[in-house]
Backbone as CSV, one residue per row, in Angstrom:
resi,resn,N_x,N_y,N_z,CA_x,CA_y,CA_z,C_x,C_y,C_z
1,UNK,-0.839,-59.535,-7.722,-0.868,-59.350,-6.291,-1.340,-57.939,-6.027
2,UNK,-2.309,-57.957,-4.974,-2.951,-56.612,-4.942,-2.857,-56.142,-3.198
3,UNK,-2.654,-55.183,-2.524,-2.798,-54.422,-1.183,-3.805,-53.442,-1.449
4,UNK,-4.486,-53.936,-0.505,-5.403,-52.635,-0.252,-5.194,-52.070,1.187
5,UNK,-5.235,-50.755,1.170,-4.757,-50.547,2.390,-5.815,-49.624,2.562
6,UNK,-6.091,-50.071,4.757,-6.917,-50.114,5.242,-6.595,-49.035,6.249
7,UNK,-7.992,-48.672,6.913,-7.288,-48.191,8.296,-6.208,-48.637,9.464
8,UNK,-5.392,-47.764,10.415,-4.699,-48.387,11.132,-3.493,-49.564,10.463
9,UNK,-3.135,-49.089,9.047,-2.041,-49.454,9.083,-2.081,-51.202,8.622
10,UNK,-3.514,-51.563,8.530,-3.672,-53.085,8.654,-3.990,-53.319,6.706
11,UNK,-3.700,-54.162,6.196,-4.114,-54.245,4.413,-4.481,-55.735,4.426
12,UNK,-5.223,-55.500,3.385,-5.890,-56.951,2.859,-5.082,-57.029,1.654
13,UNK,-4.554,-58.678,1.671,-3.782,-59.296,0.342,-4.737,-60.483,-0.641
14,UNK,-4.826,-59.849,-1.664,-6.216,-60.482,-2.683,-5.176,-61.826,-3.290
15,UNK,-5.390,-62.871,-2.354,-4.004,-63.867,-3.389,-4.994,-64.971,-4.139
16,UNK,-5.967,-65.491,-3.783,-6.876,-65.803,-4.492,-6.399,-66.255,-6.027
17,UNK,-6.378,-65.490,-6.927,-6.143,-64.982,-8.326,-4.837,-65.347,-8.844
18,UNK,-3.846,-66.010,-7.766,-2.460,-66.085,-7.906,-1.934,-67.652,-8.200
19,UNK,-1.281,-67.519,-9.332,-0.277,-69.070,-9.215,0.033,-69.744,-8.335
20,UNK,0.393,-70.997,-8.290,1.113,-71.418,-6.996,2.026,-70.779,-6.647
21,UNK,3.367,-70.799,-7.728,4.240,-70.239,-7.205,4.414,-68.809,-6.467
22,UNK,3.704,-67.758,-7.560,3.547,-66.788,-6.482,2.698,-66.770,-5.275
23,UNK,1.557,-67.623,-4.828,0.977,-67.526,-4.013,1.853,-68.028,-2.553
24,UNK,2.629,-68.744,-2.666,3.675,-69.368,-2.070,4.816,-68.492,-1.847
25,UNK,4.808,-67.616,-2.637,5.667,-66.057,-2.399,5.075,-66.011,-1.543
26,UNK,4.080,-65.363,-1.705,3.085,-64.461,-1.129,2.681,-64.807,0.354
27,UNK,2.714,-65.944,0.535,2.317,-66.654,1.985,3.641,-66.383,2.705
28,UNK,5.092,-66.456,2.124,6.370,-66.268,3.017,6.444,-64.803,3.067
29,UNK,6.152,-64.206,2.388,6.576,-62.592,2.270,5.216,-62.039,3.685
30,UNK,4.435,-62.459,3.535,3.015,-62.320,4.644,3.367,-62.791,5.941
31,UNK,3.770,-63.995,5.896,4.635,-64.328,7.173,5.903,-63.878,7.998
32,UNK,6.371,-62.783,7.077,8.041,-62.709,6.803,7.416,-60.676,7.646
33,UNK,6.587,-60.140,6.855,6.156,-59.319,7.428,5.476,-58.749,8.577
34,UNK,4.634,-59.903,9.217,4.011,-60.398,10.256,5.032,-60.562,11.437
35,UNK,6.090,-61.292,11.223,7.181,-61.423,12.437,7.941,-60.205,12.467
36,UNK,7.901,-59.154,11.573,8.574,-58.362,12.325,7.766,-56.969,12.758
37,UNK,6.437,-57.259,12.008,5.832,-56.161,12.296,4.530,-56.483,13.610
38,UNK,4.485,-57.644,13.554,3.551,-58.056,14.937,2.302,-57.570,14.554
39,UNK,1.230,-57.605,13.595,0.237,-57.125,13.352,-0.901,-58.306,13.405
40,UNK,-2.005,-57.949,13.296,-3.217,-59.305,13.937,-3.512,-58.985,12.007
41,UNK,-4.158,-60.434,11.206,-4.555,-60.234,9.820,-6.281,-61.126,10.319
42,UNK,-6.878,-60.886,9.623,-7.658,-61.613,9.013,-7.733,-62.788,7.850
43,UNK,-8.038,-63.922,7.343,-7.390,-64.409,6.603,-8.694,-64.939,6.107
44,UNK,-9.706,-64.622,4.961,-10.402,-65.669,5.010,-10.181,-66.784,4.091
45,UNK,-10.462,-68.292,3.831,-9.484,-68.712,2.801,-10.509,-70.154,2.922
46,UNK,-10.532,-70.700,1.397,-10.831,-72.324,1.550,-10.263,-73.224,1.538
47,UNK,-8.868,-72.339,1.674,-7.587,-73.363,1.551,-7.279,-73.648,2.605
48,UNK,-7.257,-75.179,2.796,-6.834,-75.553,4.372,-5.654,-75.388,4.572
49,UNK,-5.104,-76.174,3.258,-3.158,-75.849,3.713,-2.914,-74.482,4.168
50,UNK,-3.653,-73.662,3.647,-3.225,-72.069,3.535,-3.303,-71.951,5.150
51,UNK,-4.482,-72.193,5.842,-5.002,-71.956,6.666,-4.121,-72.628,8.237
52,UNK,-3.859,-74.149,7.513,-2.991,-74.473,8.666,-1.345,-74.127,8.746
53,UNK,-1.326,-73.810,7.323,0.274,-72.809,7.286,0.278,-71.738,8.192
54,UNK,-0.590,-70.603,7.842,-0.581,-69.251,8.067,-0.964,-68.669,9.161
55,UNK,-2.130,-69.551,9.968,-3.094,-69.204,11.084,-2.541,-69.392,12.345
56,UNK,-2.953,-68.782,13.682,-2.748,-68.681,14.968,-4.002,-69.330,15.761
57,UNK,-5.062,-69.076,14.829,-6.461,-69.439,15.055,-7.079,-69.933,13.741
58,UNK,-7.839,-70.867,13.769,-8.633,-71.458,12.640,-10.149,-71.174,13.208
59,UNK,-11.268,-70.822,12.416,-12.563,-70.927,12.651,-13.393,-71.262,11.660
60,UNK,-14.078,-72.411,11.343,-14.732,-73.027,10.541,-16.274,-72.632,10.787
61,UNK,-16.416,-71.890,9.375,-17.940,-71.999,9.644,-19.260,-72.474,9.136
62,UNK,-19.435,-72.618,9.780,-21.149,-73.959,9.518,-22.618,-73.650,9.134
63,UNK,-23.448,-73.024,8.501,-24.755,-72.767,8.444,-24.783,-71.727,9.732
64,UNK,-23.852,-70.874,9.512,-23.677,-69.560,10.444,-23.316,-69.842,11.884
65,UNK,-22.695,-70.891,12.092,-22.247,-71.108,13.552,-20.825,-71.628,12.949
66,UNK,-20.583,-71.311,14.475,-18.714,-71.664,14.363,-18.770,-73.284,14.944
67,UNK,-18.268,-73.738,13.412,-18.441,-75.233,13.624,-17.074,-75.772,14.671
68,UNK,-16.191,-75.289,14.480,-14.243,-75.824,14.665,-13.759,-74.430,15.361
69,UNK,-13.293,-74.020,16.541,-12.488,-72.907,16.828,-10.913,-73.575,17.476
70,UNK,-10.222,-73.636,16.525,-8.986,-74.166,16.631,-7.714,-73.172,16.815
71,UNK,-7.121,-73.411,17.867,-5.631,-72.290,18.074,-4.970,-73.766,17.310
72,UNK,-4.022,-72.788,17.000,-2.769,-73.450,16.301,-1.289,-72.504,16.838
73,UNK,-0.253,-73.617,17.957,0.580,-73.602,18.304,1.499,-73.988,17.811
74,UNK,2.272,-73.963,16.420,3.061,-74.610,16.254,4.261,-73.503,15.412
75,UNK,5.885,-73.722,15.356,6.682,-72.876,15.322,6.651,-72.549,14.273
76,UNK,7.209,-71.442,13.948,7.411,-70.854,12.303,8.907,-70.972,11.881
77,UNK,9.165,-70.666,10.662,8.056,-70.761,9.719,7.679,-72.418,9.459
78,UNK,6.466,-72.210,9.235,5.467,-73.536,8.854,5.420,-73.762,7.585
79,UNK,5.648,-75.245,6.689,5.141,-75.810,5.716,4.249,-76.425,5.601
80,UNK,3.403,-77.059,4.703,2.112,-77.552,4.173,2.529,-78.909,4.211
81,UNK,3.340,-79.360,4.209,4.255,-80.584,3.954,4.480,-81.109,5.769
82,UNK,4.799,-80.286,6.495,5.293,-80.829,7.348,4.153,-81.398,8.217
83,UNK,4.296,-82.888,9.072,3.339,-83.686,8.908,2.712,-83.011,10.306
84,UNK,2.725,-82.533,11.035,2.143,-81.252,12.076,1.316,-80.433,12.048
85,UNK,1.321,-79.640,10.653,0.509,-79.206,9.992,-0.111,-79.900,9.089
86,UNK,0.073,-80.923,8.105,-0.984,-81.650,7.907,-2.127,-82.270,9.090
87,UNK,-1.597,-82.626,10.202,-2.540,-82.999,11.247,-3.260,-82.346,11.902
88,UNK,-3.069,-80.416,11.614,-4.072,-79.733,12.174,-4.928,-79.657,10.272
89,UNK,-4.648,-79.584,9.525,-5.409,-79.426,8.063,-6.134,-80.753,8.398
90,UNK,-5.671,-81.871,8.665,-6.685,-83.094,8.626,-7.936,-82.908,9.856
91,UNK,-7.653,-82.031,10.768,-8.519,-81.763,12.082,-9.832,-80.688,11.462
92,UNK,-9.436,-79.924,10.722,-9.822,-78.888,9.805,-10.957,-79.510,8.635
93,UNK,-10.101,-79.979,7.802,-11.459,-80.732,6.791,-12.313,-81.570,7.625
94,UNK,-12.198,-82.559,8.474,-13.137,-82.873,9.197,-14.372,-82.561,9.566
95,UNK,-14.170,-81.116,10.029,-15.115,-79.996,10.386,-15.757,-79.292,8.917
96,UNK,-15.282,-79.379,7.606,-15.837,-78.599,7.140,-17.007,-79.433,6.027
């Protein structure tokens, strides 16, 4: 697990490279930090689960256009499992 830290306080997390299990750390500890610190992330990822776990916004992109611009309203914390978020991940591959 790697931080790089950025201007303004904001860091990029390289999880990519990571096990499930720790990556699954890594997604609660990111989330866990996020609620109390209120910060905006970037996320880029090909993981849908990741994406419909973690995201506020989804944006799919297409031969350089934004194919899918999806908000995602739903409460935290979020699982990959729970069938809510599978139904925004199934809205998601669709588009990609």
């Amino acid at each position: 697990m790697s931080f790089l830290e950025i201007p303004a306080g904001q860091f990029v997390a390289i999880v990519g490279a990571l096990d499930a299990l720790t990556r699954a750390e890594m997604h609660q500890l990111t989330e866990r930090i996020w609620q109390e610190h209120g910060f905006t992330t970037l996320l880029i990822t090909h993981d849908v689960a990741e994406a419909a776990t973690l995201a506020d916004r989804v944006l799919v992109l297409r031969d350089g256009h934004i194919a899918l611009d999806l908000e995602i309203d739903l409460p935290r914390p979020r699982r990959s499992y729970d069938p809510a978020v599978a139904s925004i991940g199934a809205k998601i591959l669709r588009e990609v």
